[in-house]
ROMARNU-26536 format. One line per 3 residues: number of its first residue (from 1); their letters; for each residue x, y, z of C-alpha. Coordinates in Angstrom, 3 decimals. Layout:
BEGIN
NUM	A	X Y Z | ...
//
This chain:
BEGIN
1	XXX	-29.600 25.837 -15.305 | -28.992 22.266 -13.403 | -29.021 22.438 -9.926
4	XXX	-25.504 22.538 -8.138 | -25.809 19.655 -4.719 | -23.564 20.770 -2.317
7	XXX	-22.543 18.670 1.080 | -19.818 19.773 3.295 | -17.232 16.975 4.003
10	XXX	-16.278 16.531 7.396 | -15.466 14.341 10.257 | -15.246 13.771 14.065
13	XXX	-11.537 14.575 14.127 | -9.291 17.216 14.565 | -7.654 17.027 10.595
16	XXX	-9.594 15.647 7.908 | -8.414 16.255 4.306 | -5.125 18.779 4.978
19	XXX	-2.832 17.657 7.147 | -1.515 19.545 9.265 | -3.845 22.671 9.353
22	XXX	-4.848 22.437 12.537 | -2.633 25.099 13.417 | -3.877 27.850 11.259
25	XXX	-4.983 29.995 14.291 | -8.565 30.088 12.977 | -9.034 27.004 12.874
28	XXX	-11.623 25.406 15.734 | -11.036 21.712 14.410 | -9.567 21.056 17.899
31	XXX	-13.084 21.492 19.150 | -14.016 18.088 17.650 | -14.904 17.058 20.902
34	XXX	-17.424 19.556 22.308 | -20.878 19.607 21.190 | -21.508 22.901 21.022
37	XXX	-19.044 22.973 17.946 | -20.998 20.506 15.828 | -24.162 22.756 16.449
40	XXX	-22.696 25.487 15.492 | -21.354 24.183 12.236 | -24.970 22.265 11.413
43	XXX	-26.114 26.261 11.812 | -23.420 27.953 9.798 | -24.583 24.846 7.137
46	XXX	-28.034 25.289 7.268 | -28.440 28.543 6.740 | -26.182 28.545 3.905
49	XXX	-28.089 26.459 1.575 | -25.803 23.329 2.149 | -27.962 20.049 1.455
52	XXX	-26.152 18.057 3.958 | -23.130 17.430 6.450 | -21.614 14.506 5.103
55	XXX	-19.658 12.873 7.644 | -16.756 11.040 6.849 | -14.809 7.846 9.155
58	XXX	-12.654 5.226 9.462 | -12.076 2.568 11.752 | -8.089 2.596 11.902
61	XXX	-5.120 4.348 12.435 | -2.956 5.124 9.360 | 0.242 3.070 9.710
64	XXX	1.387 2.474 6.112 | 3.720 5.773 5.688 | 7.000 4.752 7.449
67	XXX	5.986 1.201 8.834 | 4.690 3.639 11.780 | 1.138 5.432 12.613
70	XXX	4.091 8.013 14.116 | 2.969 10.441 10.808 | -0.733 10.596 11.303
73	XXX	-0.823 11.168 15.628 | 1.980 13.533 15.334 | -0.187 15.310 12.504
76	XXX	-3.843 14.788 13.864 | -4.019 13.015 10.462 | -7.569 11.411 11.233
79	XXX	-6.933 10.574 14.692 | -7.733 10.817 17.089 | -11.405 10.252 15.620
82	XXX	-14.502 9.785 17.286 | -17.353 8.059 16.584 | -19.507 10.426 13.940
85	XXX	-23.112 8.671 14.226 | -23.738 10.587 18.290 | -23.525 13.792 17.479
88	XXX	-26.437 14.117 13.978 | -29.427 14.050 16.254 | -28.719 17.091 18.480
91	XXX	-27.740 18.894 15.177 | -30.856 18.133 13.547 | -32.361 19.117 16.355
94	XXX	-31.028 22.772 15.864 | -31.576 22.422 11.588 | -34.733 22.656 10.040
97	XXX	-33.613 21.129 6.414 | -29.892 20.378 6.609 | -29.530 16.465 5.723
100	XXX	-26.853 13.958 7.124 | -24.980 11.361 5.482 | -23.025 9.324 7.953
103	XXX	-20.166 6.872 6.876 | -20.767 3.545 8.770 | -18.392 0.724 7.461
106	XXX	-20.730 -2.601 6.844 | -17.682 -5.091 7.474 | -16.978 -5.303 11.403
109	XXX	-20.831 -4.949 12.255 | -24.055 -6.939 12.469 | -26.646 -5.391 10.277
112	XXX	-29.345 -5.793 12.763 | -27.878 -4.039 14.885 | -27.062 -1.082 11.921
115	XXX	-30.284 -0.897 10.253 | -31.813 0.230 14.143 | -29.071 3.040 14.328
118	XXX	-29.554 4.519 11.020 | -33.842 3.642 11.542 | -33.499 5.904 14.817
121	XXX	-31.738 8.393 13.513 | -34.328 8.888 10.680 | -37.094 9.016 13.050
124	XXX	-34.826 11.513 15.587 | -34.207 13.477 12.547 | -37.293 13.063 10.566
127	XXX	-35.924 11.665 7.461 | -32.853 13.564 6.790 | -30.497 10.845 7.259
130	XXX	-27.884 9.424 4.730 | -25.933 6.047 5.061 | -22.165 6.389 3.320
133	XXX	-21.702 2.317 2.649 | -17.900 1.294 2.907 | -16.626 -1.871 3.416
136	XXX	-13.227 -0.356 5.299 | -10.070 -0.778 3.472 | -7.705 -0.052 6.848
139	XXX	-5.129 -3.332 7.779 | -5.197 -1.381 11.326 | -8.909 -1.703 11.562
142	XXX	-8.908 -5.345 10.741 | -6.405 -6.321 13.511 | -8.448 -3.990 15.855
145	XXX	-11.913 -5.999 15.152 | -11.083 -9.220 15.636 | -8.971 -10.177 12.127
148	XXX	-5.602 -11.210 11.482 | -5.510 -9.459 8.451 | -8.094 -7.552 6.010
151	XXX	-11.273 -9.763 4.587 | -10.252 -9.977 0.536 | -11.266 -6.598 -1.025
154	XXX	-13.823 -8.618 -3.424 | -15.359 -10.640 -0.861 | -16.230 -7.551 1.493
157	XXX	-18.130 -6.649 -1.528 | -20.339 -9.993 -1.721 | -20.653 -9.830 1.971
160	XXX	-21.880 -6.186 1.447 | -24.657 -7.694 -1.360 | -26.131 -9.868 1.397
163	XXX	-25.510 -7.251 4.339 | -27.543 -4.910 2.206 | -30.184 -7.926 1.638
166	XXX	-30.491 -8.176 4.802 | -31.552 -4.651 5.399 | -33.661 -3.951 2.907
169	XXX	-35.330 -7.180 4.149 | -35.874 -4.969 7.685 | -36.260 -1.812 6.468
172	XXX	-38.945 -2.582 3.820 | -40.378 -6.213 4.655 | -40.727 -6.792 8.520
175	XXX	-43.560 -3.776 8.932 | -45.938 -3.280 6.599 | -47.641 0.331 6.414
178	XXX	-49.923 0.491 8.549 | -48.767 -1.889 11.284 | -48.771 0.978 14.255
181	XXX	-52.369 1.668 14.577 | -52.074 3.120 18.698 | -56.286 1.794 19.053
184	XXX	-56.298 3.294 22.824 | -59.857 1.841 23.011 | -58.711 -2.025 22.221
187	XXX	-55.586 -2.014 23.978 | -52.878 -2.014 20.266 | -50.625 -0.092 19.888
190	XXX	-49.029 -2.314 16.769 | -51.091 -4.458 14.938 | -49.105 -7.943 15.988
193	XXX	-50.766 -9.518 12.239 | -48.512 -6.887 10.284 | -44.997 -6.915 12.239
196	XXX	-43.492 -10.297 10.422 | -39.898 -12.286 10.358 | -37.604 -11.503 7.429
199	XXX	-36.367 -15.342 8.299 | -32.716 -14.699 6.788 | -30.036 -17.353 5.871
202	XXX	-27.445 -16.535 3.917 | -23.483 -17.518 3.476 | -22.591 -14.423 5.627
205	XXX	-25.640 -13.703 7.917 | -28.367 -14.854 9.487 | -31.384 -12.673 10.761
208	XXX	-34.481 -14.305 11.746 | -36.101 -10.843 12.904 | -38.542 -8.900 13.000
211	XXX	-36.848 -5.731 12.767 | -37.105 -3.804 16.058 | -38.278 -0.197 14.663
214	XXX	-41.376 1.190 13.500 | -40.859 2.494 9.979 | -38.960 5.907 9.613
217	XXX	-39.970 8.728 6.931 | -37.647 7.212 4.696 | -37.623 3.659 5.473
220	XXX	-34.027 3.086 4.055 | -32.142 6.042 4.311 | -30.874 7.567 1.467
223	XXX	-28.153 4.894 0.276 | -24.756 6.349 -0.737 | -21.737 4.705 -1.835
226	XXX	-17.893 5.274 -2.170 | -16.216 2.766 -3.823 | -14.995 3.205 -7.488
229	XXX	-12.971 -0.550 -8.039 | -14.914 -2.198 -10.857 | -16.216 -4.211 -7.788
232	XXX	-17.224 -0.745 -6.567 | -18.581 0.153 -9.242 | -21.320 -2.809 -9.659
235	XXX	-22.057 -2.307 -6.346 | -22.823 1.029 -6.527 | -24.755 0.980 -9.563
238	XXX	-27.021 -1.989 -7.881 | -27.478 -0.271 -4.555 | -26.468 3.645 -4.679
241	XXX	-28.897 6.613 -4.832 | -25.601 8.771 -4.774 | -22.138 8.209 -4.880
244	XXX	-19.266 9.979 -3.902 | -15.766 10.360 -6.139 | -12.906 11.662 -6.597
247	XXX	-9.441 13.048 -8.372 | -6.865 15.193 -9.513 | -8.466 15.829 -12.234
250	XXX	-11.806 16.582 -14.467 | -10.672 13.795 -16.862 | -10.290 11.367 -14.043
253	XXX	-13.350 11.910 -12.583 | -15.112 11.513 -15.563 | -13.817 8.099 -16.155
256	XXX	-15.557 6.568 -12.911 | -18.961 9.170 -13.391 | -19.225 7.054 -16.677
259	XXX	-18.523 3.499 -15.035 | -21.494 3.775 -12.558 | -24.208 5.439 -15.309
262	XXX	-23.426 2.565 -17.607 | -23.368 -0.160 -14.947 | -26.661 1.325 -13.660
265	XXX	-28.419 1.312 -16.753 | -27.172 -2.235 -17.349 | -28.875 -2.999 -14.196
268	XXX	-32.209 -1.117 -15.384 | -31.621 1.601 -13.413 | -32.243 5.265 -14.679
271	XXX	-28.162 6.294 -15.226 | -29.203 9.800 -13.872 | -31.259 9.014 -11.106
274	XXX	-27.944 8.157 -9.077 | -26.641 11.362 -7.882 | -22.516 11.573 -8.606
277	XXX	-20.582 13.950 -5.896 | -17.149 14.439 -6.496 | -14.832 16.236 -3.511
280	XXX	-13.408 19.420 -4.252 | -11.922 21.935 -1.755 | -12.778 25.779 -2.310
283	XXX	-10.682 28.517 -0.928 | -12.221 31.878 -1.410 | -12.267 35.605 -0.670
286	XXX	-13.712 38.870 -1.662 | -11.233 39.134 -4.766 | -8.803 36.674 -6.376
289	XXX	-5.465 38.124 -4.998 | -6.897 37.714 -1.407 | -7.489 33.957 -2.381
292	XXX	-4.163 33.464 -3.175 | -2.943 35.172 -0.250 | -4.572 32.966 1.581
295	XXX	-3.945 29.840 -0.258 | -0.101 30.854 0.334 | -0.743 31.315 3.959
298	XXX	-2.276 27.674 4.301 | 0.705 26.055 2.294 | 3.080 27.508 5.158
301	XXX	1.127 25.010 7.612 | 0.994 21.802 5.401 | 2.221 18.348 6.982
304	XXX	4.085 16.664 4.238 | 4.987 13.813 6.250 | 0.463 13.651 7.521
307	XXX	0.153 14.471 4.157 | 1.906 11.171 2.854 | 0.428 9.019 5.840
310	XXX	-2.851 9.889 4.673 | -1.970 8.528 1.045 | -0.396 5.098 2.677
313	XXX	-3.451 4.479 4.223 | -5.705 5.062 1.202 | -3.702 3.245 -1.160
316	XXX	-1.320 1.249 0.866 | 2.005 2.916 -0.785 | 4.677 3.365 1.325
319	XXX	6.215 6.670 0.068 | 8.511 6.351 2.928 | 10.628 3.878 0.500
322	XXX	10.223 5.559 -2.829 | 12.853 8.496 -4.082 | 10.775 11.821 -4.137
325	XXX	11.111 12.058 -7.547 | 10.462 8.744 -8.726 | 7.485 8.069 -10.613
328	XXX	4.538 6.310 -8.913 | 3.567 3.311 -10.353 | 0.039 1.429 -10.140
331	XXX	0.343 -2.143 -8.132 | -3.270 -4.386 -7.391 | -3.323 -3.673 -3.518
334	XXX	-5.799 -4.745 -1.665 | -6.332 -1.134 0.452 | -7.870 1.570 -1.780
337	XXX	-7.429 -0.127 -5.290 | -9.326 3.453 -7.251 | -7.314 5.807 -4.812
340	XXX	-4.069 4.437 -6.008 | -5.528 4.195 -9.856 | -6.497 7.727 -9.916
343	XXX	-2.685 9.140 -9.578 | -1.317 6.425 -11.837 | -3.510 4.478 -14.353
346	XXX	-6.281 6.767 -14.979 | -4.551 9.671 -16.947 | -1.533 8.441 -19.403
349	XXX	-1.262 12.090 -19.465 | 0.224 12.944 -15.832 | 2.689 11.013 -13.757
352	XXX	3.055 11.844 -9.810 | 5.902 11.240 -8.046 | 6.487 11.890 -4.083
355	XXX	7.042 15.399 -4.815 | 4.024 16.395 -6.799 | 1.866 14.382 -4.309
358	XXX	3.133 16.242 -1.536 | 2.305 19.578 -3.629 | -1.147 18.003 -4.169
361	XXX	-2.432 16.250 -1.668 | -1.458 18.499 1.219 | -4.586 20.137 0.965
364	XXX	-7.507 19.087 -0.038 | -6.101 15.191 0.117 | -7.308 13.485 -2.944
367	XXX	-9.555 16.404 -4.946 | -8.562 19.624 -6.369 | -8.781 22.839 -4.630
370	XXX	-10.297 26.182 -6.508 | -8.816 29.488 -5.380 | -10.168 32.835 -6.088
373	XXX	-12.965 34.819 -6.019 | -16.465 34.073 -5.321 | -17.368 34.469 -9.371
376	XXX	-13.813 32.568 -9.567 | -15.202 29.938 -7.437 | -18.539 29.087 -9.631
379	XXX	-16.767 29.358 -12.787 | -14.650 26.553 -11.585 | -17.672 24.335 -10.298
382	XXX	-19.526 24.990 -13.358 | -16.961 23.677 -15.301 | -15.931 20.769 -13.025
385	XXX	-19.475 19.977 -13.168 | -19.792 19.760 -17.095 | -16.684 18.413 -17.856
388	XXX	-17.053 15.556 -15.038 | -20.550 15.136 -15.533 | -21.359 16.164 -12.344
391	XXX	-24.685 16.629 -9.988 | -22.447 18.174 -6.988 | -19.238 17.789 -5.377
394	XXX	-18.523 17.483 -1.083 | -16.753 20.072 -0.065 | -13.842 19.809 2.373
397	XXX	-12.301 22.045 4.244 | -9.024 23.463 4.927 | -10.087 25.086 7.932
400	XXX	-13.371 24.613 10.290 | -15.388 26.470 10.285 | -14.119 28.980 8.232
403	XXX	-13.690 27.324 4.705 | -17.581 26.647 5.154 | -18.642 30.091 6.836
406	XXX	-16.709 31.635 3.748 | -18.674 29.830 1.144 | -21.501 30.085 2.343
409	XXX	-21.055 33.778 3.022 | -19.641 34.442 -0.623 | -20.203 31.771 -3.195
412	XXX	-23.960 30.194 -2.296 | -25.083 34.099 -3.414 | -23.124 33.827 -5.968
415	XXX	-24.564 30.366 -7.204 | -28.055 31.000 -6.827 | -27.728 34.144 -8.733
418	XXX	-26.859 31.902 -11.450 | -29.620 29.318 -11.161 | -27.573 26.586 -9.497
421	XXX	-28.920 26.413 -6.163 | -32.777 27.648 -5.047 | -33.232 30.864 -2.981
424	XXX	-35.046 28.304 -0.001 | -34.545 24.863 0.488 | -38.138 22.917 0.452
427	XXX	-39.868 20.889 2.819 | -39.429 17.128 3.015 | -36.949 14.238 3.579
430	XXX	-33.047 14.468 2.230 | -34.219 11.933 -0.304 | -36.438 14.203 -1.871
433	XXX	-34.196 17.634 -0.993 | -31.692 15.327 -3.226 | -34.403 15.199 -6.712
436	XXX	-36.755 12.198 -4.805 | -40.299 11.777 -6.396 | -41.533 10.976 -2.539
439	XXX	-39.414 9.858 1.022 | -38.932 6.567 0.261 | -37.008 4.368 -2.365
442	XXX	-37.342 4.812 -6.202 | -39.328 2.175 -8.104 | -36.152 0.585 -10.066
445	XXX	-34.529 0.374 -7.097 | -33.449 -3.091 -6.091 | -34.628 -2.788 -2.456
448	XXX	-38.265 -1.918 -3.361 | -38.824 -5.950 -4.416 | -38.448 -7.014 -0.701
451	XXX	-41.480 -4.173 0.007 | -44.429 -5.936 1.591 | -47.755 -4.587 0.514
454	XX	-49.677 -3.707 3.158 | -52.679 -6.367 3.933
//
């Protein structure tokens, strides 16, 4: 049987993906802010078999829904947020193999300055670190950084070619292997012959160097990528190692697994070396009427109005000014072009209208939810997984901990009874946890041409 990759989806907020369910009185999301809860859950995740904490972010308040970010404060709808890089080395420091894939948007920062955060938190924890690469798609986080308005969606995309130039330039060129030698008897710690410039000028950036870090396990951290636009797609099947969709349904999916294995073999890349997650959110008890029970409960405490300021943000639809039953319709935005496609263009089948998203997206946001029992669970993942061509999905959660202390408690069992996940997690980096020959980058990836060979 193929191997099932599971990540849980979460970030430094109070409400991530269902609005609104903060007030379930299990839920410990409020604790975003205390450290002791992020241990905790890197724990409960370890020792459940999860591959890695992938943590989620964004840069801007969600304003779209009403003319007013009114919706999502009222709501906890992704704010407030904090910043989710400071909290991954004291959980790794509690894991033994639990990765962590960090979304850091490439747009409003250097990438000198991004390529030494993401180097030190491979060395802190010793090559499990992931970078999520989006190029932001928030008008609120534009203003905030210095922009009158957002950079053309295409053009963050050929800044993000050169920003990622750029760092495989550092990551793989400036030190060759072999560079720290630490000769106590001559007085070297770093052989000064093998540290070198990466002398960078481009149209966007310009990095003389030498990068400032030693090499980490993994070099460049495991690269994935979120974007499904056609531009999205190119650049994910260029740079990605894994890449992260998602929507409504199987069918949907499947239309944007296909657009990045084609575009990556077109770029002579093996199609299924590129690991495709999709997001999914699981509600499950001991039997399938206690599911439901529950899934009833959680409806109760949905935020329709969080719920539709989450969708204004991703897509930039104001729902605010639409009848609730009148059918949504696709328009080029420049926000989250392939958020907005997936509940209009992508199935001819299905039409959404304010209604059905507020029945939809309420929990779980923009991925399905499976309800039932844990054999209920797997059935649905196995199928997801073949009819969406799938090599894992990120799981997010309705509440925290709980929706990840259940499945861990009642479906990874489950799962590895049937083959789909291994009894112990081996040793090494999250690049090779994730189907890695070694810790460092593939041969037909593009960022193994700017490797230096050591002299």
């Amino acid at each position: 049987m193929d191997r099932l990759y599971l990540n849980a989806f979460a970030m430094a907020c109070v409400g991530h993906q269902s609005a609104g369910l903060w007030r379930h009185p299990e839920d410990r999301g409020y604790r975003y802010t205390d450290l002791d809860h992020w241990l905790q859950l890197a724990r409960t995740l370890d020792d459940g078999g999860f591959d890695a904490l992938f943590l989620a972010d964004v840069l801007g308040v969600y304003d779209v829904y009403g003319g007013s970010r009114d919706a999502a404060v009222a709501s906890a709808a992704q704010v407030p947020v904090n910043d989710p890089t400071l909290a991954i080395s004291a959980m790794a420091a509690v894991t033994e193999h639990l990765g962590f894939a960090v979304t850091v948007s490439l747009t409003f920062e250097q990438p000198y300055a991004l390529a030494r955060r993401l180097t030190t938190l491979d060395h802190l924890t010793r090559g499990r670190v992931a970078w999520n690469i989006v190029t932001s798609y928030l008008e609120s986080a534009a203003r905030n950084l210095g922009h009158d308005g957002h950079i053309p969606h295409d053009e963050r995309y050929e800044m993000a070619e050169e920003y990622l130039e750029v760092c495989y330039k550092l990551w793989e060129s400036s030190w060759e292997e072999g560079a720290v030698v630490r000769d106590a008897e001559r007085g070297v710690f770093t052989d000064p012959a093998r540290v070198h410039d990466i002398d960078h000028r481009g149209r966007y950036y310009s990095v003389p160097g030498p990068f400032l870090c030693e090499p980490s396990p993994q070099r460049t951290p495991v690269l994935f990528q979120a974007g499904a636009s056609p531009r999205g797609v190119r650049f994910a099947a260029a740079h990605a190692e894994a890449v992260f969709v998602s929507g409504p349904t199987p069918k949907v999916v499947r239309r944007s697994v296909d657009a990045v294995r084609a575009a990556a073999a077109d770029q002579g890349r093996d199609p299924r070396s590129i690991k495709v997650f999709s997001m999914l959110t699981p509600i499950v008890a001991e039997t399938s009427d206690a599911a439901a029970e529950k899934h009833a409960a959680f409806r109760q405490l949905v935020s329709v109005p969080g719920a539709f300021a989450l969708f204004g943000g991703w897509t930039g639809v104001d729902l605010a000014e639409l009848d609730v039953d009148e059918p949504l319709t696709y328009s080029d935005r420049d926000a989250n072009r392939s958020a907005l496609a997936s509940f209009t263009t992508a199935d001819a089948s299905r039409t959404w209208t304010p209604r059905d998203l507020a029945g939809f997206i309420g929990i779980g946001g923009r991925g399905p939810i499976v309800v039932g029992s844990p054999v209920d669970v797997c059935d649905q993942l196995e199928w997801w997984a073949q009819e969406a061509d799938l090599d894992g999905f990120n799981l997010a959660y309705v509440t925290v901990p709980g929706t990840f202390a259940d499945f861990a408690r009642l479906v990874v069992p489950e799962l590895r009874r049937r083959g789909r996940m291994p009894e112990r997690p081996g040793p090494g980096t999250l690049r090779e946890r994730l189907g890695g020959a070694g810790p460092r980058l593939p041969a037909d990836h593009p960022g193994v041409r700017y490797r230096r060979p050591a002299s």
